[in-house]
C-alpha positions in Angstrom: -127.4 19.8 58.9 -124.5 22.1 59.3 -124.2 25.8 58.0 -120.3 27.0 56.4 -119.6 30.4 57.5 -117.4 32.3 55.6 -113.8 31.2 55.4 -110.9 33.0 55.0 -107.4 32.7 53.1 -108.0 30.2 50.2 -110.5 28.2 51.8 -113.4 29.6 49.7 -112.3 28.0 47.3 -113.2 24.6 48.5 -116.6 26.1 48.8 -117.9 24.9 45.2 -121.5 24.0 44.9 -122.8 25.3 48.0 -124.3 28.3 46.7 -127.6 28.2 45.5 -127.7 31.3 43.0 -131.6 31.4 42.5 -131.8 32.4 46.2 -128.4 33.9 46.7 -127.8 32.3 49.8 -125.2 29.5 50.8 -127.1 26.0 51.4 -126.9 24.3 54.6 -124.9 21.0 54.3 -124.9 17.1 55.2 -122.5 14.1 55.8 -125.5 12.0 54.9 -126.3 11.1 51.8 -130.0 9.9 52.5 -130.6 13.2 54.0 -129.9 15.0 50.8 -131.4 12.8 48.6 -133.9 14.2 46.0 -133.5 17.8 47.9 -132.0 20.9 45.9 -132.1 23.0 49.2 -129.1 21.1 50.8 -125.4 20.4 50.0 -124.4 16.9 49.9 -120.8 17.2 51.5 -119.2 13.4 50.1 -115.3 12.7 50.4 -114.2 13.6 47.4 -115.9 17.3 48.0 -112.6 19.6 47.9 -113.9 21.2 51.6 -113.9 17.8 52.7 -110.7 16.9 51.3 -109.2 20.0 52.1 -110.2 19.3 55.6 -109.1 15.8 56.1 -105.4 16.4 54.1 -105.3 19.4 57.1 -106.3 16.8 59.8 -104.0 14.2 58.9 -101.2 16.5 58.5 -101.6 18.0 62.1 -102.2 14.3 63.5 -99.4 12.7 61.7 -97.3 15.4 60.6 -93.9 16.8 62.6 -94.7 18.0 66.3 -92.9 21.0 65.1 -95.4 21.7 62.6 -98.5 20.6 64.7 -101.1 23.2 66.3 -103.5 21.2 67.7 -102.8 18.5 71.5 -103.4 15.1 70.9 -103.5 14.2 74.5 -105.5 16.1 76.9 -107.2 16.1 80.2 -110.5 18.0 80.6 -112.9 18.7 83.4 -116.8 18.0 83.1 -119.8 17.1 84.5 -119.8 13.5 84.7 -119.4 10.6 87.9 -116.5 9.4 87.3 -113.4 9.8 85.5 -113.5 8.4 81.4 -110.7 7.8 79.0 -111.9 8.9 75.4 -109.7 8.1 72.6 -110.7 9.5 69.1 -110.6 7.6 66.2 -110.1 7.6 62.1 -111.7 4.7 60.9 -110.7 3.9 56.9 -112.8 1.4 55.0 -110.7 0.3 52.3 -112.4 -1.8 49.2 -110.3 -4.4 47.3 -108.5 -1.7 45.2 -107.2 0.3 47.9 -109.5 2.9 47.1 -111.4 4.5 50.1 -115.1 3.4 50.7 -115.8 5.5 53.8 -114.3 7.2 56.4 -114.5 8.2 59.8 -113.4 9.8 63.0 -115.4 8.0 66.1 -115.0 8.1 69.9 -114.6 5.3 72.1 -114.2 5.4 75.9 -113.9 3.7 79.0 -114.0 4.1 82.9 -110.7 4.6 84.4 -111.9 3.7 87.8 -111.9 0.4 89.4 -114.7 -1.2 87.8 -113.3 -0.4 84.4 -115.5 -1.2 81.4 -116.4 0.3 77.8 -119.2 2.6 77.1 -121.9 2.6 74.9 -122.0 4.8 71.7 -124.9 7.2 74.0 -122.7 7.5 77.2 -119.3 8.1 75.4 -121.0 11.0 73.1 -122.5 12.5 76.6 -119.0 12.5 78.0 -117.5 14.1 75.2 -119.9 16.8 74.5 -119.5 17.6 78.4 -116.2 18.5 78.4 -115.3 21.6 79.4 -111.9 23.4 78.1 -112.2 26.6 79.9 -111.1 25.1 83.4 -107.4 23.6 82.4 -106.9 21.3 85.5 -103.7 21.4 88.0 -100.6 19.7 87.5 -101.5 17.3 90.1 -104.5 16.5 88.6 -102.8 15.5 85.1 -99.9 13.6 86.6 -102.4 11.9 88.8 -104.2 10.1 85.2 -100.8 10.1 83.1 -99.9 7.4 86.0 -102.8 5.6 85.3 -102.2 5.4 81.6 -100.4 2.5 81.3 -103.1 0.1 83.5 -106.1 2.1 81.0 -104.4 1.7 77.4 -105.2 -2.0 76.5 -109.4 -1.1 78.1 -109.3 1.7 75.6 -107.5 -0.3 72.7 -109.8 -3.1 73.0 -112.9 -0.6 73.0 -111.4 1.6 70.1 -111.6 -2.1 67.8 -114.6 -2.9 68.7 -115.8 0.6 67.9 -114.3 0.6 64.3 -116.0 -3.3 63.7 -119.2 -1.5 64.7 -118.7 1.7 62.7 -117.9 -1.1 59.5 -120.9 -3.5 59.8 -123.4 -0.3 60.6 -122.2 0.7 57.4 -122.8 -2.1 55.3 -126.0 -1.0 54.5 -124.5 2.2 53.5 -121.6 1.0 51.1 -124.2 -1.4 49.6 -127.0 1.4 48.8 -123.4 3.4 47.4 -122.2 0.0 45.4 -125.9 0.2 43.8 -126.1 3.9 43.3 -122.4 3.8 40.9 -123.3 1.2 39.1 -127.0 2.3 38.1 -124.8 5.1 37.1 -122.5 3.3 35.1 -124.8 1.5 33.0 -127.0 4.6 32.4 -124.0 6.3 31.3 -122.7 3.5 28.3 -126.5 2.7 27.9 -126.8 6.5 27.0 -124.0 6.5 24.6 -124.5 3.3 23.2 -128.6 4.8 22.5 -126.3 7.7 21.0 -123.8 5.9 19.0 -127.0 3.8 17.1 -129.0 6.8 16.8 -125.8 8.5 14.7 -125.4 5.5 13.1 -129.1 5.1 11.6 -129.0 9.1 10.4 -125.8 8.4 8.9 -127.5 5.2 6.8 -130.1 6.7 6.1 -129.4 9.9 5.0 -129.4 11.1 0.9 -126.0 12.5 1.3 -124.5 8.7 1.9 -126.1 8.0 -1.2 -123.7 10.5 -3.2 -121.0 8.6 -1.7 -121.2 6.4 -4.9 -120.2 9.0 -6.8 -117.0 9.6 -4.6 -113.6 8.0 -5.2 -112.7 4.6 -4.0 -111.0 5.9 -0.8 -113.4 7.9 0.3 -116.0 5.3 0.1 -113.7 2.6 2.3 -113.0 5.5 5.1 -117.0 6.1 5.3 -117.3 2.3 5.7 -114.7 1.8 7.9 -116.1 4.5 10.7 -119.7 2.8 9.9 -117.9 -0.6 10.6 -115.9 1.0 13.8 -119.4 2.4 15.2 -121.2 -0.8 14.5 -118.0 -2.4 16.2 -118.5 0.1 19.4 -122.2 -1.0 19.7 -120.7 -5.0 20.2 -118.9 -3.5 22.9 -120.9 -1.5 25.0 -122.9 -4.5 26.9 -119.9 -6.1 27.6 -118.2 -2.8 28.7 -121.4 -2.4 31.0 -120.8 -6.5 32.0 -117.2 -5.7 33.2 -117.2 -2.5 34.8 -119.9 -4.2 36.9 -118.3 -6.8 38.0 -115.3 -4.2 38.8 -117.2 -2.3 40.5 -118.7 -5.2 43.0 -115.7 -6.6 43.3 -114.1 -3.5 44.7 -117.0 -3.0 47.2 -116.9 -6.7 47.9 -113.7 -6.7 50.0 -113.9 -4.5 53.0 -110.8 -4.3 54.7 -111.0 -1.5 57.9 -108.3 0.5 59.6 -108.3 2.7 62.3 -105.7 4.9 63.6 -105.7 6.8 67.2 -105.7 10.5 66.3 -106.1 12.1 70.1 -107.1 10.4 73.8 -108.3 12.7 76.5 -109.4 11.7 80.2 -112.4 13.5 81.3 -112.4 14.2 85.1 -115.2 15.1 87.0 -115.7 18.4 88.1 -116.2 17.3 91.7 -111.9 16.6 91.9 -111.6 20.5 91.4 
């Protein structure tokens, strides 16, 4: 769980839902949506939450906007407390369903050795290298130009461990997307299920109430438009099941295809502290 300071500029605004007024407190938030299932004392932050969106249309505008315009390094060199020197590229990972619309997404680390005995590491020893880095030491010149000659022998290692990472990333989430696939449409059918229930239950007051019965005593028209909107509501009822039938389908079919893309947002070697 993560806890949202306050923001400045317009960012409160993206801070809808996250305050719970019985307590008058902001509530600590989660990526996960298992975590904040059936709980009213947490936020669910989900993609389409306007921090979260607000957050990634600023992230991808500093990663693939104009240099000009850019604040934040893609590229850096760090000291920390580690053996040996690691190459950590950061990654957005984009699941895509067969619509084009976004399933999940994703920034993830992957990293390899630069050394000799070059190899990948695991999810455990790439998040211990990056939460070691330090960027209060800035390392020499010689130091930097010392890696940036190595990048070109590191790059394919690194590309090679960044695809793999993002095939991970999509088949540990399978479980995920399916449980989310399930979740819309129980949703969906509960939804036209409640308005079909609502359509019929209008429909029988309207048949059987005294005041249709003084219809007879209306004009012609009056009577065929009052049989018309009993024939269109009727009509609506037909409909519903095989509304609910389709939008299924839809709806699997979309989280059926799974198509992932990831895209290198920053790489960073992390030196050990021992080549001070």
């Amino acid at each position: 769980m993560f806890k949202i300071p306050d923001l400045s500029g317009t960012w409160p605004e993206t801070l809808v839902g996250l305050h719970d007024e019985v307590a008058d407190r902001r509530l600590p938030v989660t990526f996960d949506a298992e975590i904040a299932s059936g709980r009213d004392d947490i936020a669910y932050l989900h993609l389409g939450h306007p921090l979260v969106a607000r957050c990634l249309r600023t992230l991808r505008s500093q990663v693939w906007g104009a240099s000009v315009d850019r604040s934040i390094n893609r590229a850096a060199i760090r000291y920390a407390d580690v053996d040996e020197a690691v190459a950590v590229a950061h990654i957005r990972i984009v699941v895509n369903g067969a619509d084009g619309s976004t399933l999940d997404e994703v920034i993830e680390p992957a990293a390899v050795r630069v050394s000799g005995r070059q190899g990948r590491l695991n999810v455990g020893e790439t998040q211990t290298v990056v939460a070691a880095g330090r960027g209060d030491i800035p390392p020499p010149g010689y130091i930097s130009n010392k890696y940036v000659d190595q990048w070109e022998r590191v790059r394919p290692a690194l590309e090679q461990a960044l695809a793999a990472r993002a095939n991970e990333v999509r088949d540990q989430r399978e479980r995920r997307l399916d449980a989310k696939r399930d979740r819309e449409a129980a949703r969906l059918q509960d939804t036209l299920t409640d308005l079909k229930t609502s359509i019929q239950r209008r429909l029988d007051e309207l048949e059987s109430s005294p005041d249709t019965e003084q219809l007879r005593l209306f004009d012609a028209w009056e009577r065929e438009q009052f049989e018309a909107d009993i024939a269109a509501l009727r009509r609506r009822i037909d409909q519903i099941d095989d509304d609910i039938a389709t939008e299924i389908k839809n709806l699997e079919e979309r989280y059926r295809v799974r198509d992932i893309h990831w895209f290198p947002v920053a790489v960073e070697v992390v030196v050990p502290l021992g080549e001070m």
